[in-house]
C-alpha positions in Angstrom: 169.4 89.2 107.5 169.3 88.1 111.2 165.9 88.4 112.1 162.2 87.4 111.2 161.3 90.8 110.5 164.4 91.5 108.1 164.0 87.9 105.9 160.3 88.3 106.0 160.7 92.5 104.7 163.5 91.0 101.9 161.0 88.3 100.5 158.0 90.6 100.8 159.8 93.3 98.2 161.2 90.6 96.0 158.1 89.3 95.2 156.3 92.9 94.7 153.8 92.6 98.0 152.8 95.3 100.2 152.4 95.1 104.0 148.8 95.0 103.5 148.3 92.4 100.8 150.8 89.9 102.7 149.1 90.4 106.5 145.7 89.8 104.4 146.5 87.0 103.1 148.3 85.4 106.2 145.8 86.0 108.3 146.2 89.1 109.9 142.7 90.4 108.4 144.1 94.1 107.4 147.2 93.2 107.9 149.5 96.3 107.2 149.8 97.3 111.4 150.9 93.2 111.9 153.1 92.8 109.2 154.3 96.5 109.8 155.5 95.3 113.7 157.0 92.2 112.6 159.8 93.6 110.3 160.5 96.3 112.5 161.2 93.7 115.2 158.6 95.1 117.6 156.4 91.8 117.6 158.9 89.4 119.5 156.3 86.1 119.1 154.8 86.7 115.8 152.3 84.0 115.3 151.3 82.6 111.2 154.9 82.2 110.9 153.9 79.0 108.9 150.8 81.1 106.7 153.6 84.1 106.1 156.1 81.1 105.0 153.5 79.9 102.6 152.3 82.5 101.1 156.0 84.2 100.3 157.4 80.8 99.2 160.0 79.9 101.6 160.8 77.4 104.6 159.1 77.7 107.7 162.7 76.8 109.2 164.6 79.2 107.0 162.1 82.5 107.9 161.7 81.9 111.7 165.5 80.7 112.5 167.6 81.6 109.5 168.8 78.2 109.1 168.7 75.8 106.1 167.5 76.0 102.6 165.1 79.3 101.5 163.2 78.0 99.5 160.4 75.2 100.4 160.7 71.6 98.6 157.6 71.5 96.4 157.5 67.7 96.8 154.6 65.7 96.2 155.3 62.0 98.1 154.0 59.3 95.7 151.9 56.5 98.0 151.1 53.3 96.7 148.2 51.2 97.6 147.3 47.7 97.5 144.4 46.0 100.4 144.7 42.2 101.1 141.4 40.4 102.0 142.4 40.7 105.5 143.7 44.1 105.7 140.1 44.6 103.8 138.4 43.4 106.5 140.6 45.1 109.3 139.3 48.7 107.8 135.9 47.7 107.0 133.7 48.5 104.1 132.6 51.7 105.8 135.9 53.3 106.4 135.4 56.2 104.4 139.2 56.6 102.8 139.1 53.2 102.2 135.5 53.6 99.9 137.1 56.4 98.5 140.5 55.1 97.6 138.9 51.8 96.2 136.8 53.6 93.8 139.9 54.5 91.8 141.3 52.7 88.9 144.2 50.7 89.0 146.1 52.8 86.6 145.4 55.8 88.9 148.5 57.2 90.4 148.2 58.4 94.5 150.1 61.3 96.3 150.4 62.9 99.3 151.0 66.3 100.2 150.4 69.1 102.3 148.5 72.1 101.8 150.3 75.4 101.5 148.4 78.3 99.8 144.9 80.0 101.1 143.6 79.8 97.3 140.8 77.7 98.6 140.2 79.0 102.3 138.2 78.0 103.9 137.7 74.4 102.2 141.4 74.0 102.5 143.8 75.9 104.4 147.4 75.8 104.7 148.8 72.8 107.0 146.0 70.3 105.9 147.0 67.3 104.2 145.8 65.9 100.8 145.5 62.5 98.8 145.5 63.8 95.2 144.7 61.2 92.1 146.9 61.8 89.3 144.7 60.0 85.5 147.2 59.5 82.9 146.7 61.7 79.8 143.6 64.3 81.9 142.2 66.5 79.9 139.0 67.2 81.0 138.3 69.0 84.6 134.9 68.7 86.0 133.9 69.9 89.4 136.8 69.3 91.7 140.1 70.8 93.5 143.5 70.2 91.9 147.1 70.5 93.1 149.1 72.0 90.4 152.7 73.2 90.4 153.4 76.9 89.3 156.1 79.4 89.8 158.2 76.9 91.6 155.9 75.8 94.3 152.4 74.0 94.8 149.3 75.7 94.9 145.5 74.5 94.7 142.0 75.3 93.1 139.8 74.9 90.0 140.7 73.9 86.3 138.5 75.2 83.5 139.5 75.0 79.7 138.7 78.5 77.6 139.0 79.0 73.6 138.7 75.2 72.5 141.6 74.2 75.1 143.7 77.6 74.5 143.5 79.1 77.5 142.8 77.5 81.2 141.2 79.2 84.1 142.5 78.8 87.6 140.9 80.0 90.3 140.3 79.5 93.9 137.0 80.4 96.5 138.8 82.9 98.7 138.2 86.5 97.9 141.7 87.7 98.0 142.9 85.8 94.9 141.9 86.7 91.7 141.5 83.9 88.8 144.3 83.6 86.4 143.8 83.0 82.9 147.1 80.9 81.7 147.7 81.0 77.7 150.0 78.7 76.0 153.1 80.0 76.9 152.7 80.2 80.3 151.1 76.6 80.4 154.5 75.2 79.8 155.4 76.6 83.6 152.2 74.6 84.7 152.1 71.4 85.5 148.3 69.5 86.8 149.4 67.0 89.4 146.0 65.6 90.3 142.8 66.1 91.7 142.1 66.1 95.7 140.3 63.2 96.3 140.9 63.2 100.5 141.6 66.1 102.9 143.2 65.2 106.2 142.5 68.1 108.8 143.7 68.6 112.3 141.7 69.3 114.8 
Protein backbone atom coordinates (compact mmCIF):
# COMPACT_ATOMS: atom_id res chain seq x y z
CA UNK A 1 0.00 0.00 0.00
CA UNK A 2 1.96 3.10 -1.24
CA UNK A 3 -0.49 5.59 -1.44
CA UNK A 4 -3.36 7.53 0.53
CA UNK A 5 -5.85 6.24 -1.75
CA UNK A 6 -4.72 2.43 -1.43
CA UNK A 7 -4.36 2.52 2.81
CA UNK A 8 -7.50 4.56 2.98
CA UNK A 9 -9.44 1.78 0.28
CA UNK A 10 -7.73 -1.23 2.62
CA UNK A 11 -9.10 0.23 6.03
CA UNK A 12 -12.39 1.31 4.44
CA UNK A 13 -13.22 -2.60 3.45
CA UNK A 14 -11.81 -3.93 6.66
CA UNK A 15 -14.04 -2.25 8.66
CA UNK A 16 -17.31 -2.94 6.32
CA UNK A 17 -17.81 0.99 5.13
CA UNK A 18 -18.92 2.08 1.82
CA UNK A 19 -17.58 5.12 -0.07
CA UNK A 20 -20.58 6.89 0.86
CA UNK A 21 -20.95 6.28 4.51
CA UNK A 22 -17.10 7.16 5.05
CA UNK A 23 -17.06 10.64 2.76
CA UNK A 24 -20.44 11.36 5.00
CA UNK A 25 -19.06 11.04 7.92
CA UNK A 26 -15.61 12.84 7.11
CA UNK A 27 -17.03 15.50 5.84
CA UNK A 28 -17.44 15.27 2.45
CA UNK A 29 -21.45 15.70 2.74
CA UNK A 30 -22.32 12.81 0.07
CA UNK A 31 -19.24 11.64 0.05
CA UNK A 32 -19.04 8.64 -2.40
CA UNK A 33 -17.51 11.10 -5.67
CA UNK A 34 -14.67 12.42 -2.78
CA UNK A 35 -13.87 9.28 -1.31
CA UNK A 36 -14.32 7.61 -4.87
CA UNK A 37 -11.21 10.16 -6.31
CA UNK A 38 -9.07 9.73 -3.43
CA UNK A 39 -8.46 5.89 -3.63
CA UNK A 40 -8.17 6.06 -7.20
CA UNK A 41 -5.34 8.60 -6.74
CA UNK A 42 -7.08 11.26 -8.74
CA UNK A 43 -7.32 13.78 -5.74
CA UNK A 44 -3.49 14.64 -5.27
CA UNK A 45 -4.29 17.12 -1.94
CA UNK A 46 -7.11 15.46 -0.39
CA UNK A 47 -8.12 17.53 2.48
CA UNK A 48 -9.94 15.71 6.09
CA UNK A 49 -7.08 13.55 6.02
CA UNK A 50 -7.24 14.00 9.93
CA UNK A 51 -11.51 13.41 9.89
CA UNK A 52 -10.86 10.22 7.44
CA UNK A 53 -7.97 9.06 10.08
CA UNK A 54 -10.52 9.36 12.82
CA UNK A 55 -13.23 7.96 11.68
CA UNK A 56 -11.33 4.60 10.20
CA UNK A 57 -9.22 4.32 13.35
CA UNK A 58 -5.74 4.80 12.29
CA UNK A 59 -2.74 7.47 12.51
CA UNK A 60 -2.98 10.55 10.82
CA UNK A 61 0.91 9.91 10.11
CA UNK A 62 0.40 6.29 9.13
CA UNK A 63 -2.63 7.20 6.34
CA UNK A 64 -1.13 10.33 4.72
CA UNK A 65 2.75 9.09 4.61
CA UNK A 66 2.82 5.38 5.29
CA UNK A 67 5.06 5.75 8.04
CA UNK A 68 4.84 4.61 11.69
CA UNK A 69 2.40 2.65 13.76
CA UNK A 70 -1.45 1.98 12.03
CA UNK A 71 -3.22 2.23 14.55
CA UNK A 72 -3.84 5.61 16.72
CA UNK A 73 -2.70 5.52 20.64
CA UNK A 74 -6.10 5.79 22.44
CA UNK A 75 -4.34 7.54 25.30
CA UNK A 76 -5.97 9.63 27.68
CA UNK A 77 -3.03 12.01 29.52
CA UNK A 78 -3.85 12.10 33.28
CA UNK A 79 -3.31 15.97 34.59
CA UNK A 80 -3.04 16.76 38.00
CA UNK A 81 -4.12 19.96 39.64
CA UNK A 82 -3.26 21.75 42.76
CA UNK A 83 -3.66 26.11 42.92
CA UNK A 84 -1.42 27.94 45.57
CA UNK A 85 -2.90 31.16 46.98
CA UNK A 86 -0.85 33.02 44.62
CA UNK A 87 -1.19 31.07 41.61
CA UNK A 88 -5.08 31.66 42.84
CA UNK A 89 -4.73 35.03 42.54
CA UNK A 90 -2.60 35.10 39.21
CA UNK A 91 -5.85 33.39 37.39
CA UNK A 92 -8.46 35.17 39.20
CA UNK A 93 -11.79 34.11 40.51
CA UNK A 94 -13.38 34.68 37.17
CA UNK A 95 -11.22 32.56 34.95
CA UNK A 96 -13.73 30.32 33.85
CA UNK A 97 -11.52 26.88 33.83
CA UNK A 98 -10.30 27.77 36.93
CA UNK A 99 -14.35 28.06 38.48
CA UNK A 100 -14.84 25.01 36.79
CA UNK A 101 -11.90 22.92 37.78
CA UNK A 102 -12.32 24.08 41.44
CA UNK A 103 -15.74 22.90 41.73
CA UNK A 104 -14.52 19.35 41.61
CA UNK A 105 -13.81 17.11 44.50
CA UNK A 106 -10.58 16.28 45.56
CA UNK A 107 -10.91 12.70 44.96
CA UNK A 108 -11.92 13.55 41.32
CA UNK A 109 -9.46 12.30 38.82
CA UNK A 110 -8.49 14.93 35.60
CA UNK A 111 -7.57 14.03 31.97
CA UNK A 112 -6.81 15.30 28.93
CA UNK A 113 -7.49 14.32 25.54
CA UNK A 114 -8.34 15.06 22.21
CA UNK A 115 -11.38 14.66 20.38
CA UNK A 116 -11.49 12.14 17.50
CA UNK A 117 -15.04 10.97 16.52
CA UNK A 118 -18.06 13.25 14.95
CA UNK A 119 -20.53 11.32 17.48
CA UNK A 120 -21.29 14.71 18.86
CA UNK A 121 -20.82 17.22 15.81
CA UNK A 122 -21.34 19.85 16.05
CA UNK A 123 -20.87 20.33 19.98
CA UNK A 124 -17.58 18.59 19.60
CA UNK A 125 -15.80 17.82 16.54
CA UNK A 126 -12.68 16.00 15.93
CA UNK A 127 -9.32 17.97 16.84
CA UNK A 128 -10.92 19.79 19.84
CA UNK A 129 -9.46 19.17 23.13
CA UNK A 130 -11.21 17.94 26.39
CA UNK A 131 -10.75 18.06 30.31
CA UNK A 132 -12.84 14.92 31.29
CA UNK A 133 -13.59 14.14 35.25
CA UNK A 134 -13.19 10.63 36.03
CA UNK A 135 -15.69 9.86 39.99
CA UNK A 136 -14.57 6.78 41.45
CA UNK A 137 -17.25 3.99 41.54
CA UNK A 138 -20.02 6.29 38.69
CA UNK A 139 -22.89 4.83 38.22
CA UNK A 140 -25.24 7.23 37.58
CA UNK A 141 -25.20 9.48 34.21
CA UNK A 142 -27.22 12.62 34.22
CA UNK A 143 -27.08 15.14 31.49
CA UNK A 144 -23.63 15.35 30.17
CA UNK A 145 -20.87 14.17 27.45
CA UNK A 146 -18.63 11.23 28.30
CA UNK A 147 -15.33 9.89 26.83
CA UNK A 148 -15.50 6.23 26.76
CA UNK A 149 -13.25 3.64 25.25
CA UNK A 150 -14.69 1.00 22.78
CA UNK A 151 -13.49 -1.15 20.08
CA UNK A 152 -9.97 -0.09 20.73
CA UNK A 153 -10.18 3.61 20.44
CA UNK A 154 -11.98 6.62 22.14
CA UNK A 155 -15.16 7.85 21.23
CA UNK A 156 -17.75 10.47 22.93
CA UNK A 157 -21.54 11.01 23.77
CA UNK A 158 -24.37 10.20 26.14
CA UNK A 159 -24.72 7.47 28.94
CA UNK A 160 -28.30 6.19 29.79
CA UNK A 161 -28.89 3.01 31.99
CA UNK A 162 -31.94 0.58 30.41
CA UNK A 163 -33.54 -2.61 32.22
CA UNK A 164 -32.57 -1.80 36.02
CA UNK A 165 -28.78 -1.18 34.83
CA UNK A 166 -28.80 -4.21 32.10
CA UNK A 167 -28.45 -2.49 29.24
CA UNK A 168 -26.75 1.11 28.53
CA UNK A 169 -27.57 3.50 25.74
CA UNK A 170 -24.88 5.44 23.92
CA UNK A 171 -25.59 7.85 21.69
CA UNK A 172 -24.45 10.96 20.11
CA UNK A 173 -26.35 14.38 18.46
CA UNK A 174 -25.14 13.93 14.93
CA UNK A 175 -27.57 12.30 12.59
CA UNK A 176 -25.26 9.90 10.98
CA UNK A 177 -24.73 7.72 14.02
CA UNK A 178 -27.26 5.66 15.32
CA UNK A 179 -27.48 4.87 19.31
CA UNK A 180 -26.06 1.67 20.45
CA UNK A 181 -27.65 -0.34 23.02
CA UNK A 182 -24.65 -2.29 24.86
CA UNK A 183 -25.81 -5.53 26.94
CA UNK A 184 -23.65 -7.24 29.41
CA UNK A 185 -21.37 -8.86 27.34
CA UNK A 186 -20.40 -6.27 25.33
CA UNK A 187 -20.08 -3.83 28.40
CA UNK A 188 -16.97 -5.68 29.34
CA UNK A 189 -15.28 -4.09 25.91
CA UNK A 190 -16.52 -0.65 27.39
CA UNK A 191 -14.88 1.23 29.62
CA UNK A 192 -16.50 5.09 30.93
CA UNK A 193 -13.47 7.24 31.31
CA UNK A 194 -15.20 10.39 32.51
CA UNK A 195 -17.39 13.05 31.80
CA UNK A 196 -16.32 16.37 29.73
CA UNK A 197 -16.22 18.96 31.96
CA UNK A 198 -14.05 21.64 29.46
CA UNK A 199 -13.80 21.77 25.66
CA UNK A 200 -10.75 23.59 24.33
CA UNK A 201 -11.52 24.71 20.55
CA UNK A 202 -9.37 26.39 18.02
CA UNK A 203 -10.24 29.05 16.33
Amino acid sequence: MSTVGERIRWRRKALGMSQAELGRLSGYGSGQSAIREIEAGRSRRPTNLVNIAAILGVSPEWLSLGEGAMERRSVVKEISLSWSAAEIEEIGEQDVLFRVLNRQPKTTKLGLTPIYSNRMSPILNPGDLVIIASHPQTTEFGNGIYVVRWENKLDIGHLKWLDEKHTLLFWGDHSDFEALQLDSEQLTQFHILGKVIFICRKI
